[in-house]
Each structure stands twice: as structure tokens, then as C-alpha cells.
C-alpha positions in Angstrom: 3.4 25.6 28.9 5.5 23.8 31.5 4.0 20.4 30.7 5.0 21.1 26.9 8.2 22.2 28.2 8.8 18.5 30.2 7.3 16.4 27.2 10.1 18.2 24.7 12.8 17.9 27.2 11.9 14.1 27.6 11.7 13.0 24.0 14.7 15.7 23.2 17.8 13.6 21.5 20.1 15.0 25.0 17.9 12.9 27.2 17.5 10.0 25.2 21.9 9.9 25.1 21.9 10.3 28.9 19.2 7.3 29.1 20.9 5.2 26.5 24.3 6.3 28.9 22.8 4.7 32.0 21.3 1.6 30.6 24.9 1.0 29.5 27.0 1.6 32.4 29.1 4.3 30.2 32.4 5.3 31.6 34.0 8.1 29.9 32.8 11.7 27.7 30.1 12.6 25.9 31.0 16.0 24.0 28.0 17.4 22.6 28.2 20.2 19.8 25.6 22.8 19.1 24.2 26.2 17.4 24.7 27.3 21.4 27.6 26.1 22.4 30.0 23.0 22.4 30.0 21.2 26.0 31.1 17.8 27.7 29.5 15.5 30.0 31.3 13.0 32.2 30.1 9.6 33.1 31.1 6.6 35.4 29.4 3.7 35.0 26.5 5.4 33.5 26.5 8.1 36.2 26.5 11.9 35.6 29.5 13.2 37.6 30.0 16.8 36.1 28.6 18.6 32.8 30.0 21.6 31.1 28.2 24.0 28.4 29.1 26.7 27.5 30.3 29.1 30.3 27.7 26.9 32.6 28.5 24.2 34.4 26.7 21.6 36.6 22.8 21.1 37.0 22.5 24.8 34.8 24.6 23.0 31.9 22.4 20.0 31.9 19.5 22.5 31.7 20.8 24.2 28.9 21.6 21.2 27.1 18.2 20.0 27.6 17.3 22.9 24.9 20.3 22.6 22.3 19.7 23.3 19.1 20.7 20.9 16.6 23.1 18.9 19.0 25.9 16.8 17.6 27.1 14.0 19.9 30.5 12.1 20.1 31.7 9.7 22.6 34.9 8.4 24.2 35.4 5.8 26.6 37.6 7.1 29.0 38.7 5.5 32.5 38.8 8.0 36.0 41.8 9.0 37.7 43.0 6.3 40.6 41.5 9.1 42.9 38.4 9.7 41.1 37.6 11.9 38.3 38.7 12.6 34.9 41.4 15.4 34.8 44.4 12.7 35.2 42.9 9.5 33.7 44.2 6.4 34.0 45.8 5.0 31.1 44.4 1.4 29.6 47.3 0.0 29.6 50.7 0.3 31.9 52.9 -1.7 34.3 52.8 -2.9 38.1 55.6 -0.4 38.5 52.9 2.2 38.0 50.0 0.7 39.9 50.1 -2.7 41.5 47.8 -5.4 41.1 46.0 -5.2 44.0 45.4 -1.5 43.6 44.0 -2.2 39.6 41.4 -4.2 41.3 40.1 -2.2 44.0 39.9 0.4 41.3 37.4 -1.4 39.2 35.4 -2.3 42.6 34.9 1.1 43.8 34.3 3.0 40.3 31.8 0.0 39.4 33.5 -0.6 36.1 32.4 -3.2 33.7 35.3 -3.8 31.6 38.3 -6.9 31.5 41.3 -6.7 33.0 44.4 -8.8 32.3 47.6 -9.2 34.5 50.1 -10.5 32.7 53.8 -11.4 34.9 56.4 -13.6 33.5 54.7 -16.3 31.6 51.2 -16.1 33.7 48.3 -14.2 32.7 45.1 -13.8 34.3 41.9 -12.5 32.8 39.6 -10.4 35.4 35.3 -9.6 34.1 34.4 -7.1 36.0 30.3 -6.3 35.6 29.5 -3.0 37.6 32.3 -3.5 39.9 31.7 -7.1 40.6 34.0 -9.6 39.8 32.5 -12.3 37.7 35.7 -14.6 36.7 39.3 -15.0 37.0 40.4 -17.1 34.3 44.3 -18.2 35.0 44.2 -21.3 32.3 46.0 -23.8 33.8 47.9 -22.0 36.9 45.1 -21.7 39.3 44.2 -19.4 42.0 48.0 -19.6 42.5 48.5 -17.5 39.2 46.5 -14.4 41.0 47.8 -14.7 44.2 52.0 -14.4 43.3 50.5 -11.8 40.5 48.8 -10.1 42.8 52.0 -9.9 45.1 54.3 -9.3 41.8 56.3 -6.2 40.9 56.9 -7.1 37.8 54.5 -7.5 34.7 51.9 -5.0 32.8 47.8 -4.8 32.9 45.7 -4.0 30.3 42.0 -3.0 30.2 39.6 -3.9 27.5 36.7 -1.6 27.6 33.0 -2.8 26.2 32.2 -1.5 22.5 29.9 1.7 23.2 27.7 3.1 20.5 25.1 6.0 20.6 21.3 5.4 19.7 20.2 5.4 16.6 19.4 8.9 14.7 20.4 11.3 17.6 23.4 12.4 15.5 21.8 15.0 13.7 18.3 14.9 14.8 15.5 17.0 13.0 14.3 19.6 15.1 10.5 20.2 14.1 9.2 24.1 13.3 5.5 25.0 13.5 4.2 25.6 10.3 3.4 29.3 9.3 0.2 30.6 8.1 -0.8 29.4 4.6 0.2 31.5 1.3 -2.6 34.3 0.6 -4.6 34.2 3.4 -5.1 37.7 5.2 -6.0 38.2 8.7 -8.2 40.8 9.1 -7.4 43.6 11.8 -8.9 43.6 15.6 -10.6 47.1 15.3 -12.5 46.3 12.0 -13.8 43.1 13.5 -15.8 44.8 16.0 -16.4 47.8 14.1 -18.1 44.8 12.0 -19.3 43.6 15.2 -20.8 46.5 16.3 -22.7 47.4 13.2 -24.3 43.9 13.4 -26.0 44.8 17.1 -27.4 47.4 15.8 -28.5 45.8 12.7 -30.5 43.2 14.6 -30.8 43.9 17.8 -33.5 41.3 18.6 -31.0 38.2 17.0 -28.1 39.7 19.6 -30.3 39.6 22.3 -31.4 36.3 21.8 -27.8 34.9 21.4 -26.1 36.5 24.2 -27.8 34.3 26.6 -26.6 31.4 24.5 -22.9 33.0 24.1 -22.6 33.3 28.0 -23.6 30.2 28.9 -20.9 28.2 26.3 -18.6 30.9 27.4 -18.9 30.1 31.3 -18.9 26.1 30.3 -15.6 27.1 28.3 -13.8 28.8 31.2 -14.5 26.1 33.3 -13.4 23.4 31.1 -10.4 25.4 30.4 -9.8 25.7 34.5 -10.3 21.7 34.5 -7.5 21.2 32.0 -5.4 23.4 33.3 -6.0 22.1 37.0 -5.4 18.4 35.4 -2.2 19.6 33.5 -0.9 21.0 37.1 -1.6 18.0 38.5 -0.4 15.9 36.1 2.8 17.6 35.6 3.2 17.6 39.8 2.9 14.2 39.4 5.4 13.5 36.8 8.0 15.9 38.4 7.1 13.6 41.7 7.7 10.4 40.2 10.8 11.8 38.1 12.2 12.7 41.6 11.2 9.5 43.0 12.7 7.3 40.0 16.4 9.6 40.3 16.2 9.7 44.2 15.7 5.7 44.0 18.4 5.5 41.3 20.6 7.2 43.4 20.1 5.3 46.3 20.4 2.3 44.4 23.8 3.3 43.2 24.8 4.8 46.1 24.0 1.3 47.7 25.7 -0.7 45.1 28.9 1.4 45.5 28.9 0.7 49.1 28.3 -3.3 48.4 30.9 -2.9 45.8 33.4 -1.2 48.6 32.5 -3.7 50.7 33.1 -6.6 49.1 36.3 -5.0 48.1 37.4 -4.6 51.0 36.4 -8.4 52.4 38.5 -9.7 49.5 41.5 -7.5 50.3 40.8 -8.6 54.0 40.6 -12.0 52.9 44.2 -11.9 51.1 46.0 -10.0 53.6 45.1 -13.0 56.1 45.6 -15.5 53.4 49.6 -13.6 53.3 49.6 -13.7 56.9 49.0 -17.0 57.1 51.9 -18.2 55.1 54.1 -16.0 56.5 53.2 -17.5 60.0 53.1 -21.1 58.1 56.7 -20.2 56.8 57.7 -19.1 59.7 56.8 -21.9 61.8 58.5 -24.2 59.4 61.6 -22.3 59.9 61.4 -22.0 63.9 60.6 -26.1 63.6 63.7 -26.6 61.1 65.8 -24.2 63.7 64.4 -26.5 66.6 65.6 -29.5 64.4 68.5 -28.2 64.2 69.0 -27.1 67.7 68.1 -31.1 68.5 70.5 -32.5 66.6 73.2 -30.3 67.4 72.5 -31.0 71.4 72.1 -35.0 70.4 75.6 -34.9 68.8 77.3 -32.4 71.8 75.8 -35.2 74.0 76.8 -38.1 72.2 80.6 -36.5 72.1 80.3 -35.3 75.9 79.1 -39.5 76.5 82.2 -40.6 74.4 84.8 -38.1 75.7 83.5 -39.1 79.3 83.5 -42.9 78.0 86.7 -42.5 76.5 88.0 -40.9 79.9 86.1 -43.6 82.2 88.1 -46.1 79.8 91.5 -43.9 80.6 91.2 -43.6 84.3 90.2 -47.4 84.4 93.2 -48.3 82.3 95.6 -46.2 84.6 94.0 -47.6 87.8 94.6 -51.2 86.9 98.0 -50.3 85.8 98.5 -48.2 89.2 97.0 -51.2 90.6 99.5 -54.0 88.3 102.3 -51.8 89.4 101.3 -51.9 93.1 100.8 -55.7 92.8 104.3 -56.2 91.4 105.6 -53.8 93.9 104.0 -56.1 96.7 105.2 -59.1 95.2 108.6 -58.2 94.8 108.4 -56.5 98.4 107.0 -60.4 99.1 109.8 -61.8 97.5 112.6 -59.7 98.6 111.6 -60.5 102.0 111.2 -64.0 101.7 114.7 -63.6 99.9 115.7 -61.9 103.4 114.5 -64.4 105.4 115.7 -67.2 103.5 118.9 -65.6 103.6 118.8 -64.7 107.8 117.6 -68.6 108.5 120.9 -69.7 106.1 123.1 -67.1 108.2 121.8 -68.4 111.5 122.3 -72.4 110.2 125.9 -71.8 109.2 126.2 -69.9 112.6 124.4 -72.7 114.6 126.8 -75.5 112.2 129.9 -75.6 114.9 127.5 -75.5 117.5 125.3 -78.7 116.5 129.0 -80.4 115.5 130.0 -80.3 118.9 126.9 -81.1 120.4 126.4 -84.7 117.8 128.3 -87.0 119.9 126.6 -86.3 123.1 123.2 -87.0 120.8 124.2 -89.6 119.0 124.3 -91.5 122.8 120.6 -90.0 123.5 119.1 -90.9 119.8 116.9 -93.7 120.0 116.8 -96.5 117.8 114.9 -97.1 115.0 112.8 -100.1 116.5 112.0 -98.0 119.4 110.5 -95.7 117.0 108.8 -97.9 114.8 107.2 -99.0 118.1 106.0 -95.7 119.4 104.2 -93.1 116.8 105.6 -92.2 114.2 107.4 -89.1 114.6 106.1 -85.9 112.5 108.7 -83.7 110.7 107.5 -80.3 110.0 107.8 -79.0 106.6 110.3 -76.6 105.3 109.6 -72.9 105.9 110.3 -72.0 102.6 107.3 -74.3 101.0 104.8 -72.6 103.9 106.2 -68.9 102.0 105.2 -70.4 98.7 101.8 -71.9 99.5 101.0 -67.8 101.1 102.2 -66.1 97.9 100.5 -68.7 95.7 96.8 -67.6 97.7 97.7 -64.4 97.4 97.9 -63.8 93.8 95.1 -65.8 93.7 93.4 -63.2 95.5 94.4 -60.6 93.3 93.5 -62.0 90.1 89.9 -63.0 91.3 89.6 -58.9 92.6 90.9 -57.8 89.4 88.3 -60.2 87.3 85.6 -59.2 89.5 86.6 -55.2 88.8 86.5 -55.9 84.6 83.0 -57.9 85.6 81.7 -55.1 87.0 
């Protein structure tokens, strides 16, 4: 009876929706309508995640379900909630206001979605296939992986999902549910007591006949019981081993999704890894150019504070000099007309004491006129030496000494 009861449920039109729903990565609702009850299934990328029938709910709906009558199926696509499940889905289409970028694409990694995606900002647009969570291409046109990377930093701009075109297998609509045929028109079955009053009659009819069969009867009944024991022990086993390799086949399909949702996490997470350091590196790029254009700056500013500090010290180096020679000039001319004053002054004193020694040499001529020699005399002995005038030995002194002074003050402009 069980192994009849497996065989219906696996060719019954519930089953072959849920396998169809699998092999297709369905995300969304499957409501199913029967002489039972009406229920819903929910599905992400082709997995069960809750059932409702009825008042049941879970594994005890699916049961149920299993053994609808005359189920009528219908199905939306549908996408989860940004925190899972299906109670606030998340509408197809909306703006970065609502959900950023980066946030739309870790959502289609970690629900394993197949579906496309388009950002659109002002005038880019990029086209994401996702394939179970994996992200086959990004198709930016012409912009590049520049496009993604300011959309995926944008605030501004809308995304829209486009969903694969879902249909359900053929003839599961309204499948035929097939009765057992009843007993044919006319025929009468006979009631257990008169069969073995009719039995009994014939024992005693024959007795020799009976005797002569039971042996016969025995024996094909003990070979019947023990073929029925065989088949029944091969059914048990049989049916052990299909509920063993069902188990096996949703216990590996589990794991297998359960590891491909990790993977997709994963890889999730190494691409939002990956653009938070690709950010962080322009910042820091962007941030040493500014420091290096602050540097530049800072350079510049000391170059032209120094080249100002040179020329003002210049300038006053030029100043000082300038007042120095002219201290210098001034001294000179103060010297020289110190010099001349006193060479005025002494001129002067040796004319005072000639006038005052006049009388004197008056008196004193005739008495040296007598003493003078004569000219032949002298003309015979050396020649007598007349000193110069004092007043040309001043002149040849002042003469060296302005020479002096303009050789220092060449030598000072020299150096």
C-alpha cells in the first residue's frame, strides 16, 4: 500500500510543478486550488521556503497537497523582501533613494536570483545577468567599468528588474484524476455463506476427489504464501530504498544549495571587498594629490617669502652701502676741508710772521749786502740749492691723499 502511495505521489501533477519549479530556478508563488482546499507555495530560486493549505502549513501542507484532488495551479513571479521572505516584497522597479546600488546587487547574490538588472543614473545605464546569483555580464555600452563604479556610488537614478518568462508544464492545469472501474453491469456476486454451504455439500459428495486435492491445495497454497512474503519483503525493500535515495537526492540538493549560497555570499562579499578598497584607494590617491598640491603650494609660497626676504635684505645691503659711502664722502670732504682750512691757517700764520719779520730783514739788508758773495764766487763753488715753497710740499700731500681715497673707495665698489 505504501509503495502505491509513493508511485501516486511521484507521478501526482503537485510534484511534477515542484520539479518543473526547481529545474527552473522559480522565484515567487505557486497558489494551487482544489476540491480540499486553496493553498500557496513560496519559492526562491526554485527552493521551497514555506507552503500553506488549508489550515496546515509547512511539511503537513506539502503532504496534503501531495493528495489534492483536482488541483488547479497558477503562478506569479514575485521577488523576496530585502531581508528575506515574501510578506514585504520588493518591488521590480524603484529608485536609489529606496535601495542603493550596491545593496540591489548583493540582493541578487545572496537570494541566487537569475533575473537582469538595469541601473540607470543620468544618461548611463548598465545592464547586470544575474544566473543563480552569479554575475554573468555588465554591459555599460560605451562608458566602461567607470559607468558601474560612479553608479554604484550614485544617489540618484532608478533600477529595474526583468524577471525570466515562467510557464507551468504542460497538462497539469486540470489533470484527469483516474477512478477504478466498478464491477461490470449484471454480474452478481454470490454471498460468502452459500459458497461454502456449496462447498461443503461437495465434500460430502465426493469425499475421495477432496481428499485427493487437498494435498494439491496445500502445497500451491504454502508456495502462494511464500511468494506473497517475497513480494512483500521485495516491495519493503524496494520502497526503503527509494525513500533512502529520495533522502539522499534532497539531502545532496540541499547541500548543494546550501553550498552555492555560501559561494554566492562569498563572492559577494569579495566584490564588495574589492570596491570598498578600490574607493579607498582613490580617496588616498586624491588625497595625496591634494597634500602634494598643498606641499606645492607651501614651496612656492616659501621660494617667493625668500626671494622677497633676499631682495628686501639686498635692497637694505644696497641702502646701508649707499649711506656708508656717503657717511664716508661726507667724512672725506670734512677732512679735506679740515686739510684745507689748515693749510689756509698756515699759509696765513707764515704770511703774518713774514710781514712781522719785513722791518726786521730791512734793517738787517745793508749789513748783508757787505757779506753776500758774488756771483763768480758762486758760479765757482756748488751751486747753491733753494728749497721749494712750503705751499707746493702741502699740495703734493693733499694730491696723495685723495689719491688714497679714491683707490679705497674703488677697491670697496670692487669688492
Amino acid at each position: 500500500m505504501s509503495t502505491r502511495t509513493t508511485q501516486a505521489q511521484a507521478e501526482s501533477p503537485i510534484r511534477r510543478v515542484i520539479d518543473h519549479i526547481g529545474a527552473e530556478r522559480f522565484t515567487g508563488v505557486l497558489r494551487v486550488r482544489a476540491r480540499e482546499a486553496d493553498g500557496e507555495l513560496w519559492f526562491l530560486a526554485g527552493i521551497e521556503e514555506d507552503a500553506r493549505f488549508g489550515m496546515s502549513k509547512g511539511k503537513e501542507a506539502v503532504e496534503r497537497l501531495m493528495r489534492a484532488t483536482d488541483p488547479v495551479f497558477e503562478a506569479e513571479q514575485r521577488l523576496p523582501g530585502l531581508a528575506g521572505g515574501f510578506k514585504k516584497a520588493l518591488s521590480p522597479t524603484g529608485s536609489f533613494a529606496e535601495v542603493q546600488p550596491v545593496d540591489l546587487m548583493r540582493y541578487c547574490e545572496m537570494f541566487a536570483l537569475t533575473c537582469v538588472l538595469d541601473l540607470i543614473g543620468n544618461d548611463r545605464r548598465v545592464r547586470l545577468t544575474y544566473r543563480t546569483g552569479e554575475l554573468l555580464s555588465a554591459d555599460a555600452a560605451s562608458g566602461g567599468d567607470e559607468v558601474l563604479a560612479s553608479l554604484l556610488e550614485s544617489h540618484e537614478g532608478t533600477y529595474q528588474f526583468e524577471l525570466p518568462d515562467f510557464d507551468l508544464p504542460p497538462g497539469v492545469n486540470r489533470p484527469r484524476i483516474s477512478l477504478r472501474p466498478g464491477a461490470p453491469p449484471g454480474m452478481v456476486t454470490a454471498p460468502a455463506g452459500a459458497a461454502a454451504a456449496a462447498n461443503s455439500m461437495a465434500e460430502r459428495v465426493d469425499l475421495s476427489m477432496a481428499n485427493e486435492g487437498r494435498g494439491n491445495a496445500a502445497r500451491a497454497e504454502s508456495a502462494a504464501d511464500a511468494q506473497r512474503r517475497a513480494d512483500a519483503e521485495a516491495a519493503a525493500r524496494r520502497k526503503a530504498e527509494a525513500d533512502a535515495e529520495a533522502q539522499r537526492q534532497t539531502e545532496s540538493r540541499r547541500r548543494y544549495e546550501d553550498e552555492r549560497q555560501v559561494e554566492a555570499r562569498r563572492r559577494a562579499q569579495e566584490r564588495e571587498a574589492e570596491a570598498r578598497r578600490r574607493a579607498q584607494d582613490e580617496r588616498d590617491a586624491e588625497e595625496r594629490r591634494e597634500a602634494e598640491e598643498r606641499r606645492e603650494a607651501e614651496e612656492r609660497r616659501e621660494a617667493e617669502e625668500r626671494d622677497a626676504e633676499s631682495r628686501r635684505q639686498a635692497e637694505a645691503r644696497e641702502t646701508e652701502e649707499r649711506r656708508a659711502e656717503e657717511e664716508r664722502a661726507a667724512a672725506e670732504r670734512r677732512a679735506e676741508e679740515e686739510r684745507e682750512g689748515e693749510a689756509r691757517r698756515a699759509e696765513e700764520r707764515r704770511a703774518a710772521a713774514k710781514r712781522a719779520a719785513e722791518p726786521k730783514r730791512e734793517a738787517q739788508r745793508p749789513r748783508e749786502i757787505g757779506k753776500r758773495p758774488s756771483a763768480a764766487t758762486t758760479q765757482r763753488g756748488r751751486p747753491s740749492t733753494v728749497p721749494p715753497p712750503r705751499t707746493l710740499q702741502w699740495l703734493w700731500l693733499l694730491l696723495a691723499l685723495a689719491a688714497i681715497i679714491v683707490a679705497n673707495y674703488f677697491l670697496r665698489k670692487i669688492h
